[in-house]
VMD Tcl script that builds the backbone (N, CA, C; Angstrom):
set m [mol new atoms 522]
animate dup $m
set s [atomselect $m all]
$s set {name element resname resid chain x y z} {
  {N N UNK 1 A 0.811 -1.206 0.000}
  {CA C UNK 1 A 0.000 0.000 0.000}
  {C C UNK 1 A 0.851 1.267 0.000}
  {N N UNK 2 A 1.958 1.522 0.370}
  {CA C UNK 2 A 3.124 2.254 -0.016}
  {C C UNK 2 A 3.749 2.483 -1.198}
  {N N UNK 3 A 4.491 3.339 -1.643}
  {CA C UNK 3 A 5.172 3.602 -2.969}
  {C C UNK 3 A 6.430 2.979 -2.458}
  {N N UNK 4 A 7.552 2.673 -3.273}
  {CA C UNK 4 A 8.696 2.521 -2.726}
  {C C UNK 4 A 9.810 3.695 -3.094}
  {N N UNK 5 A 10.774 3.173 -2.777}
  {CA C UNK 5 A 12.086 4.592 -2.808}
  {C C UNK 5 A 12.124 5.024 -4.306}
  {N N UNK 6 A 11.451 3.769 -5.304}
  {CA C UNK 6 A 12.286 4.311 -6.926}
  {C C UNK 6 A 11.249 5.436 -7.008}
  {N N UNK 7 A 10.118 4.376 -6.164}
  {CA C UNK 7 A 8.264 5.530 -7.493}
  {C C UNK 7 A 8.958 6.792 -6.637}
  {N N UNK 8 A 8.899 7.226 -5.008}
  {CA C UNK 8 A 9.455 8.143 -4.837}
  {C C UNK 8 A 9.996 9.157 -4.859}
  {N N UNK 9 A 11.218 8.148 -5.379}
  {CA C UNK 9 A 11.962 9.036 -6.251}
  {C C UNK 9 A 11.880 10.057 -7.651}
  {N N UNK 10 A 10.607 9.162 -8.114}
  {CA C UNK 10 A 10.198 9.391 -9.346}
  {C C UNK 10 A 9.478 10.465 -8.999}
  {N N UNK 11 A 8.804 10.595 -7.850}
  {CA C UNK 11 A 7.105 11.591 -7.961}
  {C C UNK 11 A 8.404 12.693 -7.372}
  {N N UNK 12 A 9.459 12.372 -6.434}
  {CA C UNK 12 A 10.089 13.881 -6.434}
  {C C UNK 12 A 11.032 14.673 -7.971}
  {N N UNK 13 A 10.752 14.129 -8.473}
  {CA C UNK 13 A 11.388 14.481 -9.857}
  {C C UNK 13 A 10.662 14.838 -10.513}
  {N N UNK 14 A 9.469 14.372 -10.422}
  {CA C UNK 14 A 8.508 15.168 -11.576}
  {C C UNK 14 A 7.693 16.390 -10.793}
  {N N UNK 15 A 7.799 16.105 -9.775}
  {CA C UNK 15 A 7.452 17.846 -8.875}
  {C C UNK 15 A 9.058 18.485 -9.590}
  {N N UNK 16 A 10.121 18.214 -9.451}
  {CA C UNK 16 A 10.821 19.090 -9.936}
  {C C UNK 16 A 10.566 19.829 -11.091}
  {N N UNK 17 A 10.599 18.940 -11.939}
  {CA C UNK 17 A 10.831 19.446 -13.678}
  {C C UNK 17 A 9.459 19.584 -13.454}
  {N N UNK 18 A 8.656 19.654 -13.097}
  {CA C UNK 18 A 7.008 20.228 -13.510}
  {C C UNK 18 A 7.324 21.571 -13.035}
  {N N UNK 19 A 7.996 21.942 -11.627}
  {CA C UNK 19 A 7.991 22.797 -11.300}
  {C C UNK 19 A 6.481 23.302 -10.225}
  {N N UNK 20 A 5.796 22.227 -10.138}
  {CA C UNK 20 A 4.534 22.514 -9.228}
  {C C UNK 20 A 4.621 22.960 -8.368}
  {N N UNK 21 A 3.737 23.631 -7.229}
  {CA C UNK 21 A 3.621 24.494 -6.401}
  {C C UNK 21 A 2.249 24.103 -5.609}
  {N N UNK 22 A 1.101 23.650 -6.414}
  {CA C UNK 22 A -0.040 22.927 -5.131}
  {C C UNK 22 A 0.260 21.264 -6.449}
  {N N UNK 23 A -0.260 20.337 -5.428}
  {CA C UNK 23 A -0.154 19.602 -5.716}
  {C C UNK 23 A -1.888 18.393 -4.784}
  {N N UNK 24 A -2.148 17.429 -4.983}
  {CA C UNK 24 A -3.388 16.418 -4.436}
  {C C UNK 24 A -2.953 15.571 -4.696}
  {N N UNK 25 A -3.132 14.767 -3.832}
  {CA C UNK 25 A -2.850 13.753 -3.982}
  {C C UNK 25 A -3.815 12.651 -2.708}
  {N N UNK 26 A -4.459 11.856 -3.582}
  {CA C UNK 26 A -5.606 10.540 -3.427}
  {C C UNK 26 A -5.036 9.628 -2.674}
  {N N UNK 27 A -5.096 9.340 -1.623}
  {CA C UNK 27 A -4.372 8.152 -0.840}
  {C C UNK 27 A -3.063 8.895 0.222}
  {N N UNK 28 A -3.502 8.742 1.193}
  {CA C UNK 28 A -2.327 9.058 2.151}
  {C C UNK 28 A -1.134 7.678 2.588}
  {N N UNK 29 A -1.753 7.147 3.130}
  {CA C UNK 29 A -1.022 5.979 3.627}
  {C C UNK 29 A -0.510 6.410 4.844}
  {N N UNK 30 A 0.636 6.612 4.738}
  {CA C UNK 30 A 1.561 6.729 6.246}
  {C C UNK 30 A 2.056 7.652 5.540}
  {N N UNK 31 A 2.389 8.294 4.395}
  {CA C UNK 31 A 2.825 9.519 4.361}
  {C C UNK 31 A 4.012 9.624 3.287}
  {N N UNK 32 A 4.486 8.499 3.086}
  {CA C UNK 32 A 5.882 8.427 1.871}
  {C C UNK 32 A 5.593 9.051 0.883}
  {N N UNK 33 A 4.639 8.852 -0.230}
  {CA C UNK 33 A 4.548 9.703 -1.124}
  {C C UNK 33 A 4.293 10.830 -1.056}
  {N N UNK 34 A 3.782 11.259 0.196}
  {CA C UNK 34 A 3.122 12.753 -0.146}
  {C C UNK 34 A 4.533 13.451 0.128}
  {N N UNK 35 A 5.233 12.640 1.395}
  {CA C UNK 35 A 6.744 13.700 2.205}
  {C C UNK 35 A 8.011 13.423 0.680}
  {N N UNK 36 A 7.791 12.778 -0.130}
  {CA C UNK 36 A 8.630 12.359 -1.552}
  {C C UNK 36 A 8.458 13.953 -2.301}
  {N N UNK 37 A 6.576 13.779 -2.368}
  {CA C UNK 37 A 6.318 15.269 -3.144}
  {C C UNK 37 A 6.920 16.400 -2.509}
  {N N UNK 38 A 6.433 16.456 -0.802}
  {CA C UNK 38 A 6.457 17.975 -0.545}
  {C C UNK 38 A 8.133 18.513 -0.589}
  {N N UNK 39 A 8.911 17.248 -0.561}
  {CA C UNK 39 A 10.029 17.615 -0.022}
  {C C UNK 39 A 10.449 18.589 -1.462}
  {N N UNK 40 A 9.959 17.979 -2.900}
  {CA C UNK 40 A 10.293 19.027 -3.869}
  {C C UNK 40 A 9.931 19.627 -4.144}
  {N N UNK 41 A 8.754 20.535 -3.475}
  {CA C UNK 41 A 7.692 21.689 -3.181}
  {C C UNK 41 A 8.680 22.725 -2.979}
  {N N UNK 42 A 8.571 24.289 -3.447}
  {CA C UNK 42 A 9.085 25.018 -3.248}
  {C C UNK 42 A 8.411 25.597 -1.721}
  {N N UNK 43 A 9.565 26.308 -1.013}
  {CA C UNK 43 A 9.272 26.586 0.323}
  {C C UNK 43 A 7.302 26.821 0.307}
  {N N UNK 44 A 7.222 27.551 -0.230}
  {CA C UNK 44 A 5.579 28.131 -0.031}
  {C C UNK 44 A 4.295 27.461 -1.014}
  {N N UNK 45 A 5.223 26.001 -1.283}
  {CA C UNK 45 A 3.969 25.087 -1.996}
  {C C UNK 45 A 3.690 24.613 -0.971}
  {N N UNK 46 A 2.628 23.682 -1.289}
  {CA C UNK 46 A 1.461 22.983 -0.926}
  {C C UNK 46 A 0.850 21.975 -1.231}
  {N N UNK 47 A 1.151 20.922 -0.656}
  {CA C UNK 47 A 0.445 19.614 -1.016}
  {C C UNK 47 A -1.149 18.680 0.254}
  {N N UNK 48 A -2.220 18.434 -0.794}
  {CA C UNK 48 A -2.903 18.679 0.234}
  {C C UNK 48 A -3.273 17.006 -0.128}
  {N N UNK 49 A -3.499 16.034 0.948}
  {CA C UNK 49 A -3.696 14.937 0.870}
  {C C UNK 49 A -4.715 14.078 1.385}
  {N N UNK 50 A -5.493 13.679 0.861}
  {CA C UNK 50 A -6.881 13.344 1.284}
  {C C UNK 50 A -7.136 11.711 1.542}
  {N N UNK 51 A -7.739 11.181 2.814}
  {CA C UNK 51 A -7.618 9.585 3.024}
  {C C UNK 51 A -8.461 9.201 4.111}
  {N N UNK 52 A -9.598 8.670 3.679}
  {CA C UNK 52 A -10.144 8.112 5.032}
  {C C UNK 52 A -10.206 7.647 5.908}
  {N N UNK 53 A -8.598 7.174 6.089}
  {CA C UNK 53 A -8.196 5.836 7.538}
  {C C UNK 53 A -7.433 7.255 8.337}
  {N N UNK 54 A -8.165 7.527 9.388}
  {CA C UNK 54 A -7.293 8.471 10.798}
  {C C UNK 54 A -6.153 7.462 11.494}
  {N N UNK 55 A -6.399 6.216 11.146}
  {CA C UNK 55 A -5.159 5.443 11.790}
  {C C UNK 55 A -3.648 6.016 11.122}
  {N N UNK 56 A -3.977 5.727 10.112}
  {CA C UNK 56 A -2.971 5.988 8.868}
  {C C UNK 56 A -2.589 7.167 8.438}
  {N N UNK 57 A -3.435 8.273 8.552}
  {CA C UNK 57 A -3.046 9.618 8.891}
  {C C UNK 57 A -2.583 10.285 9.937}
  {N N UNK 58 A -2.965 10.067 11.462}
  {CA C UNK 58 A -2.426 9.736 12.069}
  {C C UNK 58 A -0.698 9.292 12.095}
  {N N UNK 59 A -0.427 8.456 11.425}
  {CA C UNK 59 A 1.132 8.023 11.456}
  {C C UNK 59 A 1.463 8.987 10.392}
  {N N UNK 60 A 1.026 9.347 9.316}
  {CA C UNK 60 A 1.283 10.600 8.480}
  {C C UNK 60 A 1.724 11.595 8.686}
  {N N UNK 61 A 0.717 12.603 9.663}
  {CA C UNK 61 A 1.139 13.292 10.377}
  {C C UNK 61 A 2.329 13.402 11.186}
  {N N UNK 62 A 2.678 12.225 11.800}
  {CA C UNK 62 A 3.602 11.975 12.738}
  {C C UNK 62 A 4.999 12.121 12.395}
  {N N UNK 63 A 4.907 11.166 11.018}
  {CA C UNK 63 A 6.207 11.914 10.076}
  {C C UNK 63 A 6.416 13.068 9.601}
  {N N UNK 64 A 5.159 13.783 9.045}
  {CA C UNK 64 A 5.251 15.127 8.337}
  {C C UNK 64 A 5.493 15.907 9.624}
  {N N UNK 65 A 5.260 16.074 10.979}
  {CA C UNK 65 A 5.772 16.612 11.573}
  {C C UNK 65 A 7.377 16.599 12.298}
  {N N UNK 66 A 7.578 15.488 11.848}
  {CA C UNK 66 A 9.284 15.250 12.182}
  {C C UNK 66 A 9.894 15.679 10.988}
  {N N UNK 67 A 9.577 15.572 9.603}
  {CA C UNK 67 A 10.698 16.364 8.424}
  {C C UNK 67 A 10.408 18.035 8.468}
  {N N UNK 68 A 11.355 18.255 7.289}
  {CA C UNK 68 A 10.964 19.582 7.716}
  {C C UNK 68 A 10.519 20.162 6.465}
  {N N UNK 69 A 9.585 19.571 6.049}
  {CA C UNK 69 A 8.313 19.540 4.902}
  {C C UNK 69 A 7.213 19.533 5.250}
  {N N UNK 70 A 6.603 18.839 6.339}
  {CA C UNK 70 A 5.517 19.498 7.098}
  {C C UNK 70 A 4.857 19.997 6.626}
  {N N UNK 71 A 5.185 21.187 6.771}
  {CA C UNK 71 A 4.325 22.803 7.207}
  {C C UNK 71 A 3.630 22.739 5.502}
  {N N UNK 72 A 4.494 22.084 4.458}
  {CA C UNK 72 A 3.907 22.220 3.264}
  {C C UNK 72 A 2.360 21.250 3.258}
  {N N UNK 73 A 2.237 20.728 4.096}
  {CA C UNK 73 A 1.205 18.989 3.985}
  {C C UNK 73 A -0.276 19.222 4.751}
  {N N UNK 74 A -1.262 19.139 4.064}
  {CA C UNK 74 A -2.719 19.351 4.879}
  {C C UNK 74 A -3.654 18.107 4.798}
  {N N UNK 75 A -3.735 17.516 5.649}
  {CA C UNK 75 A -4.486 16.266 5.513}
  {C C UNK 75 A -6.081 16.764 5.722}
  {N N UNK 76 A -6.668 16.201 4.551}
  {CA C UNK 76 A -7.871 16.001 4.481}
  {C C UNK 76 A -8.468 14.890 5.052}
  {N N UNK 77 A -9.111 14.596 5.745}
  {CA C UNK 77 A -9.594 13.249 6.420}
  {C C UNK 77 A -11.107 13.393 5.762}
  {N N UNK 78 A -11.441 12.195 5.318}
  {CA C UNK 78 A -12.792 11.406 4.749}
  {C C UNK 78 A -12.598 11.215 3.287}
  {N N UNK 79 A -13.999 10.977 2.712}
  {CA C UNK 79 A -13.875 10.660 1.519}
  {C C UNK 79 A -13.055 11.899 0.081}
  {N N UNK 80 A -11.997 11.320 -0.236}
  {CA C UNK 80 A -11.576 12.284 -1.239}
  {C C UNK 80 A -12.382 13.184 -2.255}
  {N N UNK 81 A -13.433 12.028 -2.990}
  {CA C UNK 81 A -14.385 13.102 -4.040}
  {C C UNK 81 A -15.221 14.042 -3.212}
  {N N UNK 82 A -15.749 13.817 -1.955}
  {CA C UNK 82 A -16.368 14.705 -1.211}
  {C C UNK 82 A -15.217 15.960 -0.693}
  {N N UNK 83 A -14.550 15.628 -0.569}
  {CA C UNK 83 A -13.094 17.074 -0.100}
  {C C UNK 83 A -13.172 17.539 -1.364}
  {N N UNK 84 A -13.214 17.119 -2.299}
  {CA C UNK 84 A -13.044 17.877 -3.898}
  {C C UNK 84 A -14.126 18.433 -4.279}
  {N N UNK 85 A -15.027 17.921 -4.182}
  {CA C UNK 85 A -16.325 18.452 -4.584}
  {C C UNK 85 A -16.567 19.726 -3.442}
  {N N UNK 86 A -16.670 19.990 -2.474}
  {CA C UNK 86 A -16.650 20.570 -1.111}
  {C C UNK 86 A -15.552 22.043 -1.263}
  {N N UNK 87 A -14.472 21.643 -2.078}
  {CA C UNK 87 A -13.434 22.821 -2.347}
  {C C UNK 87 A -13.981 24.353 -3.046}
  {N N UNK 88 A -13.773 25.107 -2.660}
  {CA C UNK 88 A -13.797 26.115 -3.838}
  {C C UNK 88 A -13.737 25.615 -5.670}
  {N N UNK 89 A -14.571 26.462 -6.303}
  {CA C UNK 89 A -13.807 25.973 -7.544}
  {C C UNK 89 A -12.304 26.665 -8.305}
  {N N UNK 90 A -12.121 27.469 -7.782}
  {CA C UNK 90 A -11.348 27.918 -7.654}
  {C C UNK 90 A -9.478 27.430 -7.426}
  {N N UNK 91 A -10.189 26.387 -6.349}
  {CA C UNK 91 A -8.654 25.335 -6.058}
  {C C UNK 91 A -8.561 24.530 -6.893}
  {N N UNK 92 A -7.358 25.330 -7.502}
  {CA C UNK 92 A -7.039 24.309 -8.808}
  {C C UNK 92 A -5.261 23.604 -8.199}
  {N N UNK 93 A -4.722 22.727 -9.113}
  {CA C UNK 93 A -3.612 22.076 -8.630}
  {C C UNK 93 A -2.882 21.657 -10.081}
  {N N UNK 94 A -1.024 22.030 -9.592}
  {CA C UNK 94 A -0.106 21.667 -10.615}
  {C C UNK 94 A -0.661 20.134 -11.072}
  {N N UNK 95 A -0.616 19.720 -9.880}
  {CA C UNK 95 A -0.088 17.792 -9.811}
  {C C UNK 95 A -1.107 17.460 -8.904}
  {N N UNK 96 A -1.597 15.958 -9.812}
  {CA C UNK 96 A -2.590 15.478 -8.815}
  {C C UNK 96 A -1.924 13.762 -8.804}
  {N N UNK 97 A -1.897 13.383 -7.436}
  {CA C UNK 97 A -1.518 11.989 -7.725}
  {C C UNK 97 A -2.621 10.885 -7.075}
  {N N UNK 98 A -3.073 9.978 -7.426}
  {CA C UNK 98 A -3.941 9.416 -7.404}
  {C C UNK 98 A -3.506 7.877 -6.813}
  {N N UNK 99 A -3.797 7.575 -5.248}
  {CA C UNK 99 A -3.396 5.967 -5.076}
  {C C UNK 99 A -4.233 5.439 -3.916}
  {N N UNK 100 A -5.327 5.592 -4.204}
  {CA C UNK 100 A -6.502 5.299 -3.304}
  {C C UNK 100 A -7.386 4.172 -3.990}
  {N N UNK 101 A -8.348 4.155 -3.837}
  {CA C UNK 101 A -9.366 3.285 -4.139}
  {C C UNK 101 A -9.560 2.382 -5.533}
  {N N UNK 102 A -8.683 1.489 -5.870}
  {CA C UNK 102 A -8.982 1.634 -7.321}
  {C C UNK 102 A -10.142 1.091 -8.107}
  {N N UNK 103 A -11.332 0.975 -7.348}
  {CA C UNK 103 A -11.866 0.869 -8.432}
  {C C UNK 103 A -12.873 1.804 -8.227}
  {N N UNK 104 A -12.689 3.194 -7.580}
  {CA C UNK 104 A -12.918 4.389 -8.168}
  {C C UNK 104 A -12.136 5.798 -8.838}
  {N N UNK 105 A -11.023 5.037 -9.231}
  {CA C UNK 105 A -9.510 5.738 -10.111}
  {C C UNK 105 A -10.437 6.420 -11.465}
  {N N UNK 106 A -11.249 6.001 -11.822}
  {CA C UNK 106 A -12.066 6.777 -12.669}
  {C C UNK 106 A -12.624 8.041 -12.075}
  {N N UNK 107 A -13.443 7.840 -11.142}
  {CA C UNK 107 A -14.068 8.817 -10.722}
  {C C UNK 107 A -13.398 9.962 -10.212}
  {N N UNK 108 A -11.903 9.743 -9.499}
  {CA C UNK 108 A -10.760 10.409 -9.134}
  {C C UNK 108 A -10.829 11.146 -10.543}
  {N N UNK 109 A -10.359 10.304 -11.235}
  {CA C UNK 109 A -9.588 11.259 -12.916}
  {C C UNK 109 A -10.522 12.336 -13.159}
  {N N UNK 110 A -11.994 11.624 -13.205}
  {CA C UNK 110 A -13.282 12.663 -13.586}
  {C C UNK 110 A -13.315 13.886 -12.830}
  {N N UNK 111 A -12.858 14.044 -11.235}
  {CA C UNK 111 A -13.106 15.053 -10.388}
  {C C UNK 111 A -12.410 16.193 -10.426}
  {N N UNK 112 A -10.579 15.298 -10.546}
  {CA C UNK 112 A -9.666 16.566 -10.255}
  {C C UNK 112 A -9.089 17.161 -11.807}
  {N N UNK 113 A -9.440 16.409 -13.155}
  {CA C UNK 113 A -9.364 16.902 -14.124}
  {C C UNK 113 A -9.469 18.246 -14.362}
  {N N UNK 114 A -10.917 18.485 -14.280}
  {CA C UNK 114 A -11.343 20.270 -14.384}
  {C C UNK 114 A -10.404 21.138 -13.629}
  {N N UNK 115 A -9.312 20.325 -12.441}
  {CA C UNK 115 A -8.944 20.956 -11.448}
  {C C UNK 115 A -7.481 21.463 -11.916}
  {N N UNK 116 A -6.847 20.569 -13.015}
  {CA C UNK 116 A -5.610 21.151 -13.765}
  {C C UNK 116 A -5.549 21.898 -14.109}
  {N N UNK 117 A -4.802 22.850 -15.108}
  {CA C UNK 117 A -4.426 23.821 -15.757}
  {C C UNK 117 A -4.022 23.205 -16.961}
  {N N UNK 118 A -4.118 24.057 -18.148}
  {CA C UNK 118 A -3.456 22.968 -19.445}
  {C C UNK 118 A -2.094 22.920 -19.232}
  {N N UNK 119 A -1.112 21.857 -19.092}
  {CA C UNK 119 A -0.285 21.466 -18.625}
  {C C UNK 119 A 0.267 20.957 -17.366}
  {N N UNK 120 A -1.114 20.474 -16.773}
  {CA C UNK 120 A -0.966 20.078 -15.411}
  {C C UNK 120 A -0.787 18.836 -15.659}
  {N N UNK 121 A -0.132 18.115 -14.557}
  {CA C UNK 121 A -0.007 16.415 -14.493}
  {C C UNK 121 A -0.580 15.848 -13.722}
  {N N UNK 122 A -1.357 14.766 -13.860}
  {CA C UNK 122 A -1.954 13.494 -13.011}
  {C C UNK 122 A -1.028 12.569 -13.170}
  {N N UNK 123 A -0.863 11.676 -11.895}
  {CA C UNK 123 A -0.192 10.728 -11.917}
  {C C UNK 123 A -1.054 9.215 -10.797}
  {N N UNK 124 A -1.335 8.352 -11.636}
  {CA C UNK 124 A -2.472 7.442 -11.153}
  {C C UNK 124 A -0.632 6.206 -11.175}
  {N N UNK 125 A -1.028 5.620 -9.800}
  {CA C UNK 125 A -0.219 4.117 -9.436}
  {C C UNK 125 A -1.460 3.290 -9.438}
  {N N UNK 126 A -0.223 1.986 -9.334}
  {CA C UNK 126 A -0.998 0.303 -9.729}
  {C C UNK 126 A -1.401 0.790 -11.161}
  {N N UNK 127 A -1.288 0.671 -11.861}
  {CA C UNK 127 A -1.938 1.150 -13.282}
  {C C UNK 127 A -1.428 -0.422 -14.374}
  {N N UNK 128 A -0.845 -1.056 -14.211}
  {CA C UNK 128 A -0.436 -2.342 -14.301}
  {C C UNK 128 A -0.814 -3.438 -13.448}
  {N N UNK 129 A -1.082 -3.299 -12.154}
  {CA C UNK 129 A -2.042 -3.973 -11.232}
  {C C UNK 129 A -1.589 -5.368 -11.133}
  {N N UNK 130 A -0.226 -5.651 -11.136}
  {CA C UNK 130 A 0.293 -6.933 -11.374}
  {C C UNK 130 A -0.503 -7.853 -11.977}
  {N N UNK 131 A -0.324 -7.301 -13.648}
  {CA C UNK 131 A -0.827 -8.000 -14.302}
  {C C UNK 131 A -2.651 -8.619 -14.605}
  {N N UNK 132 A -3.118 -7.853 -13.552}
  {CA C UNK 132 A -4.351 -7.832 -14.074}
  {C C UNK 132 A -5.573 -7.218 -14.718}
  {N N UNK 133 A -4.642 -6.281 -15.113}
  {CA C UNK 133 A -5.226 -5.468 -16.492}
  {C C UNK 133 A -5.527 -6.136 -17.529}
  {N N UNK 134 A -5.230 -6.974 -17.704}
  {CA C UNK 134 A -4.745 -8.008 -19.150}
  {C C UNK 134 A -6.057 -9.429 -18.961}
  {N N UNK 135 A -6.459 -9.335 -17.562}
  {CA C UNK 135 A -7.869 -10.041 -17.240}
  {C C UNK 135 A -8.336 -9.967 -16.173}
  {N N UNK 136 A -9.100 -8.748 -16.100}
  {CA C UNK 136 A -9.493 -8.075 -15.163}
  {C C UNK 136 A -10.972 -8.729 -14.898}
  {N N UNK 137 A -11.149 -8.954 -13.135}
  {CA C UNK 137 A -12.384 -10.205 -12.725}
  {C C UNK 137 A -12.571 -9.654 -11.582}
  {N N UNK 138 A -11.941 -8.619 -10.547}
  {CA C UNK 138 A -12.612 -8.293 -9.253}
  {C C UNK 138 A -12.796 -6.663 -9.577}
  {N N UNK 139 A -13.157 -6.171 -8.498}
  {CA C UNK 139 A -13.511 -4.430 -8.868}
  {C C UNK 139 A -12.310 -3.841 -9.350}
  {N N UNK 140 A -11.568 -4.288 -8.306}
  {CA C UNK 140 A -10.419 -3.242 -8.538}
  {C C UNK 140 A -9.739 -3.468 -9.721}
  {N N UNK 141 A -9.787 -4.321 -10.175}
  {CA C UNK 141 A -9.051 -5.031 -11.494}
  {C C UNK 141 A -10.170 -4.199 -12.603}
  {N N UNK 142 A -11.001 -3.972 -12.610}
  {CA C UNK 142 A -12.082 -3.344 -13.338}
  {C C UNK 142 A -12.093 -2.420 -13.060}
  {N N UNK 143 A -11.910 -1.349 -12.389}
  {CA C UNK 143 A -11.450 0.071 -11.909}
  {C C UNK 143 A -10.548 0.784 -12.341}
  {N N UNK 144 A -9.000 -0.499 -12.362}
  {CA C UNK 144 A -8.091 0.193 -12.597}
  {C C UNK 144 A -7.897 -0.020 -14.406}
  {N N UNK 145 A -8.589 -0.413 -15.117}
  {CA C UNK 145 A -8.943 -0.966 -16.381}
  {C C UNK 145 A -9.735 0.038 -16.830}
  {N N UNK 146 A -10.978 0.268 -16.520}
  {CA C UNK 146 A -11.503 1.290 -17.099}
  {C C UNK 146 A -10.880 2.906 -17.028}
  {N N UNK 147 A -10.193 3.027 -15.975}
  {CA C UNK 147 A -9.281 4.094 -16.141}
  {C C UNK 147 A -8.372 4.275 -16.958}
  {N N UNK 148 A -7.673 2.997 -17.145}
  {CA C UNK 148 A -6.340 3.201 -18.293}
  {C C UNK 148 A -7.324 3.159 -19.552}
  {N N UNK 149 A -8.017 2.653 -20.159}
  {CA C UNK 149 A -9.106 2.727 -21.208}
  {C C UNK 149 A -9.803 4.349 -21.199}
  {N N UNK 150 A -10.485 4.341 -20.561}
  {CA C UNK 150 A -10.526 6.219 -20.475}
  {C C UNK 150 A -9.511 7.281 -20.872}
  {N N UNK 151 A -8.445 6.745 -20.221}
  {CA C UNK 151 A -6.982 7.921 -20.462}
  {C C UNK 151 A -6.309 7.942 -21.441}
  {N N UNK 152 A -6.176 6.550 -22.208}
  {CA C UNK 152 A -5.670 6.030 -23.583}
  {C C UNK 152 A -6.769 6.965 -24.754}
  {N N UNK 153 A -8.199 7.279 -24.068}
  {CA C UNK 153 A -8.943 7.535 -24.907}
  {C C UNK 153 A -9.222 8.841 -24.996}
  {N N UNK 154 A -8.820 9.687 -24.005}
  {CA C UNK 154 A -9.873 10.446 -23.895}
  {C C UNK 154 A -8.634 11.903 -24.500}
  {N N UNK 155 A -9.406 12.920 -25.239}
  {CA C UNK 155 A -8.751 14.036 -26.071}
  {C C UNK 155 A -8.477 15.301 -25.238}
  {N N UNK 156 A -8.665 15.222 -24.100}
  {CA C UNK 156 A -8.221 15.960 -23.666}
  {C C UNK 156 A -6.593 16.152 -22.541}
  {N N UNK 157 A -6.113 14.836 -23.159}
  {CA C UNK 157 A -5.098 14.602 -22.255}
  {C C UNK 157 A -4.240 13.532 -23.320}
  {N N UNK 158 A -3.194 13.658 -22.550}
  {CA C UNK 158 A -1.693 13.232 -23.337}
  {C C UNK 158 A -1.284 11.782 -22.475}
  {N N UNK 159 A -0.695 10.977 -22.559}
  {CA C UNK 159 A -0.620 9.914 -21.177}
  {C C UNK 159 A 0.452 8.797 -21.798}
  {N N UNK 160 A 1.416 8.716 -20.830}
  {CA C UNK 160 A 2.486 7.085 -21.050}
  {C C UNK 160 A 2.433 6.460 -19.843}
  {N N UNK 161 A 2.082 5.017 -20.241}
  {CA C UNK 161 A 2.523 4.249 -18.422}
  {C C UNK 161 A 3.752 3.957 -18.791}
  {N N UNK 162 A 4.176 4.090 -17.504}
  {CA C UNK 162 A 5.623 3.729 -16.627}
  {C C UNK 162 A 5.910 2.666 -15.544}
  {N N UNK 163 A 6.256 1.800 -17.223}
  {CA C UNK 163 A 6.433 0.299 -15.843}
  {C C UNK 163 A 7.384 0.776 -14.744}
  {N N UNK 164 A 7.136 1.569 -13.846}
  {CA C UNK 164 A 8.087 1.575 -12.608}
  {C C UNK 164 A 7.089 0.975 -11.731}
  {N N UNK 165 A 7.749 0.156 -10.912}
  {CA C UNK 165 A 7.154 -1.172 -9.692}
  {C C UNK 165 A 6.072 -1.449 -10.620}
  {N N UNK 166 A 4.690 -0.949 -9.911}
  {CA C UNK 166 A 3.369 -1.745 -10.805}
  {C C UNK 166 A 2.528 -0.629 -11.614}
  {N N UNK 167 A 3.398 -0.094 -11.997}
  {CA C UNK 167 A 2.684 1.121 -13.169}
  {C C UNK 167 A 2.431 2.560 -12.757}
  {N N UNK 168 A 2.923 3.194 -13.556}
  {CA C UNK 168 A 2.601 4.215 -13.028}
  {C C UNK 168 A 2.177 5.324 -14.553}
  {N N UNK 169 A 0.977 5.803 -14.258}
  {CA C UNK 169 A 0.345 6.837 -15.786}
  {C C UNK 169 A 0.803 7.981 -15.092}
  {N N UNK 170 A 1.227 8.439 -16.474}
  {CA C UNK 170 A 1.297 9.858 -16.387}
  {C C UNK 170 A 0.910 10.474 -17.163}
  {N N UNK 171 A 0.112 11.678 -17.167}
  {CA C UNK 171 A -1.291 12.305 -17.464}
  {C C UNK 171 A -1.158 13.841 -17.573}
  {N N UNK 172 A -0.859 14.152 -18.902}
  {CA C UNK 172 A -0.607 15.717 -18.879}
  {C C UNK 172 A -1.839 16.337 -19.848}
  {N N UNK 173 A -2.574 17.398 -19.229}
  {CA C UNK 173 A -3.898 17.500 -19.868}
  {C C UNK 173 A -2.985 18.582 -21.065}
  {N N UNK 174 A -3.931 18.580 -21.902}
  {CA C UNK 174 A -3.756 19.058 -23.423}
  {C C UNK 174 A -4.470 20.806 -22.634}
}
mol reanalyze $m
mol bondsrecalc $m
mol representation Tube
mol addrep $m
C-alpha cells in the first residue's frame, strides 16, 4: 500500500521538472509519497492529501511533523471526491496523484481533471495492477482498467505508463 524509494523518487522528480507548487494527492497511507512530493515543493507550496483511515493519517502526520516539509502537507480526512467536490472551484492544482481506491480511479480522474491547468499532471499508481489489467475479474481489477481505457482515450489529455514497480500513468492535460 506504499510507494517505494524508486516511485518516490520518481514523484520527487517530476514535482521538480514540472515545477509545481499545489499539488493532491488521493491516498495518504503513512505519508511516503506525499513527504517524496512535498520535499520538492518550493518553500511556499502545498500539497494537500486526502484519506479516510485516521489510523494511517495519524502516522502521516507523525512523520510530516518530524521532516521539515511538514508545514507544506494538509491532511484532508474522509472521503476524497467529497473534499473535492466541497473545495472552492477555484482550487485548482499543478499535480494530482492518485493511489486510493482503485476501483474508483475513474471517478478520481473525472473530479480533479477540471482541477488542472493545461499542462498540469496526473499521476495514477498500480496502473499495471500486477498484471491484471490483461484479465481483469474483481472491482479493482475493473477500476483500474476502465481508467487506463478512459486515459488512452480520452482528447483531452496526453498519457504514457511507466512500468516503474506496478505502473505508473502519467497524465498531462492538453
Amino acid at each position: 500500500m506504499q510507494v517505494g524509494r524508486v516511485e518516490g523518487a520518481l514523484l520527487s522528480m517530476i514535482v521538480k521538472i514540472s515545477r509545481a507548487r499545489r499539488i493532491l494527492e488521493i491516498g495518504t497511507f503513512t505519508g511516503y509519497s506525499g513527504l517524496s512530493m512535498a520535499e520538492a515543493l518550493p518553500a511556499d507550496g502545498k500539497l494537500v492529501t486526502c484519506d479516510v483511515d485516521p489510523d494511517a493519517t495519524a502516522i502521516a502526520r507523525s512523520f510530516f511533523d518530524r521532516s521539515g516539509h511538514g508545514h507544506k502537507i494538509e491532511i484532508r480526512l474522509g472521503d476524497a471526491l467529497d473534499s473535492i467536490r466541497k473545495a472552492p472551484e477555484s482550487e485548482t492544482f499543478d499535480l494530482v496523484f492518485i493511489d486510493a481506491d482503485k476501483s474508483r480511479y475513474l471517478d478520481y480522474y473525472e473530479a480533479t481533471l477540471p482541477r488542472l491547468p493545461s499542462g498540469g499532471l496526473l499521476l495514477a499508481d498500480n496502473t499495471l495492477w500486477s498484471g491484471a489489467v490483461l484479465d481483469p475479474k474483481t472491482k479493482d481489477d475493473l477500476g483500474i482498467t476502465a481508467f487506463n481505457d478512459r486515459v488512452t482515450q480520452d482528447p483531452r489529455v496526453e498519457n504514457v505508463l511507466l512500468p516503474v514497480r506496478d505502473g505508473v500513468m502519467l497524465v498531462r492535460k492538453v
